[in-house]
N, C-alpha and C positions, 0 to 999 in steps of 0.2 A: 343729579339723580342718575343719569346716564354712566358717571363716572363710579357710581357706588356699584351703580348694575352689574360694569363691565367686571369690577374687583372682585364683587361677590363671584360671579360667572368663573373669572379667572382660576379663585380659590375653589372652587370647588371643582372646575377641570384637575388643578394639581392634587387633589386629595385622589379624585377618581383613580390616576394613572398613580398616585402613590399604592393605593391598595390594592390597581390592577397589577404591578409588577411584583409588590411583595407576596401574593398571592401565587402567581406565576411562580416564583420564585421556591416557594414550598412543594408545590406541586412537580415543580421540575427536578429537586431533590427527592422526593418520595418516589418520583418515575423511576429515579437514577437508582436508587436503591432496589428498587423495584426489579429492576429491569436488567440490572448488570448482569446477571446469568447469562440470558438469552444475546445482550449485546457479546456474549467474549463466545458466544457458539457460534454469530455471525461475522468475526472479525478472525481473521490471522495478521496480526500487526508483522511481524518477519515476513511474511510473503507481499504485505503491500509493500515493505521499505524496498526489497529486491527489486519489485519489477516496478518502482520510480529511474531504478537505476538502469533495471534493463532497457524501460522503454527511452529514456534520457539517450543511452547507449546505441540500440537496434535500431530505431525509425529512422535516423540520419541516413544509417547505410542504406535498410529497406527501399526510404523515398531517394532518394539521390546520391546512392554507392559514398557517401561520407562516412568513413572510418574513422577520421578524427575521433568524435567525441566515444567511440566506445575504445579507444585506444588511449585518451585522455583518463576513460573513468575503467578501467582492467583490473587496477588494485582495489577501487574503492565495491567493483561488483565482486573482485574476491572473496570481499571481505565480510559485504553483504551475504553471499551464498555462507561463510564460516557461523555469521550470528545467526543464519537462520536455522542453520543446523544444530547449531547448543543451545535455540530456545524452546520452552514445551512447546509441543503440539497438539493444537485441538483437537478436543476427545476423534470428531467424525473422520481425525484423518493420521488418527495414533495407531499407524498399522506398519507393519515390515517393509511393504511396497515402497509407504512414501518416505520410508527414514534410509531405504536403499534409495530412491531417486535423490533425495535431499545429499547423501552422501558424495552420490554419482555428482552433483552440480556442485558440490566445494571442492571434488578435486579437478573438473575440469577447467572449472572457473581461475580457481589458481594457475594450472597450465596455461591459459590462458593470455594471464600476466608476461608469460614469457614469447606469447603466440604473437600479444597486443606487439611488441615489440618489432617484429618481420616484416621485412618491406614487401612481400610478397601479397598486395591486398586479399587473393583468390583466398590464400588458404589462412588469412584473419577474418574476411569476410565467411569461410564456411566454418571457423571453429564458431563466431558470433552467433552465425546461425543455428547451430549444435547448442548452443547455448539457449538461444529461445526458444527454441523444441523444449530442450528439457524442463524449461521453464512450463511453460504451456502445461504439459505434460503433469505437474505438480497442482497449477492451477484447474485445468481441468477433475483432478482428483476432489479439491476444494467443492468447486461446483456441481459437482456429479448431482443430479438428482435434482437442480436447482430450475436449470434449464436458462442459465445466467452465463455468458461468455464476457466476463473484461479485459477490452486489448489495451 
């Protein structure tokens, strides 16, 4: 009896969580649908891929003067700041300002590439840092109004 109990009990946990996930499941598509407008008013997927690179890049130096990895990664954030620049941009920040700063950072970024190269840390460490200003500079445009800083 105990074993029929246990079976029964079992089958009916696995039905539960069958209808509680397919259920889930619907619902999570209907959000999706739902919701996609307002998720692509709160993402700029270009400016998150950038500043993985950036911060991959800048914190090494920031925390402990390592240049390495932004002298490693000069082409790959060139190239970052190029796709960011040919992708659309979100209505809230489809303006002059930030298609001139987006500008301004694909060609310094590039310069860059050849900056990354100098053995002169002072002046890879101050292009780098010219580099996360203007960054900044973009993202803060993003958040304006938001009262959301992410470093």
């Amino acid at each position: 009896m105990i074993k029929n109990l246990t079976q029964t009990l079992f089958a009916a946990l696995f039905f539960a969580l069958l209808i509680a996930c397919g259920t889930k499941k619907e619902t999570t598509a209907t959000e999706t649908a739902t919701d996609s407008t307002s998720a692509d008013a709160d993402e700029w997927k270009a400016m998150d891929d950038f500043h993985m690179i950036m911060a991959e890049s800048f914190h090494p130096f920031k925390d402990s003067a390592n240049l390495a990895p932004a002298k490693a990664k000069a082409a790959e954030l060139a190239a970052s700041a190029e796709q960011w620049l040919a992708a659309p941009l979100p209505e809230k920040v489809n303006n002059a300002n930030v298609k001139a700063k987006l500008e301004a950072l694909k060609i310094k970024t590039t310069a860059f590439v050849e900056t990354s190269k100098s053995t002169d840390d002072k002046v890879v460490g101050d292009a780098l840092t010219e580099l996360h200003d203007m960054f900044h500079e973009l993202q803060e445009a993003w958040y304006a109004g938001h009262g959301e800083h992410h470093h």
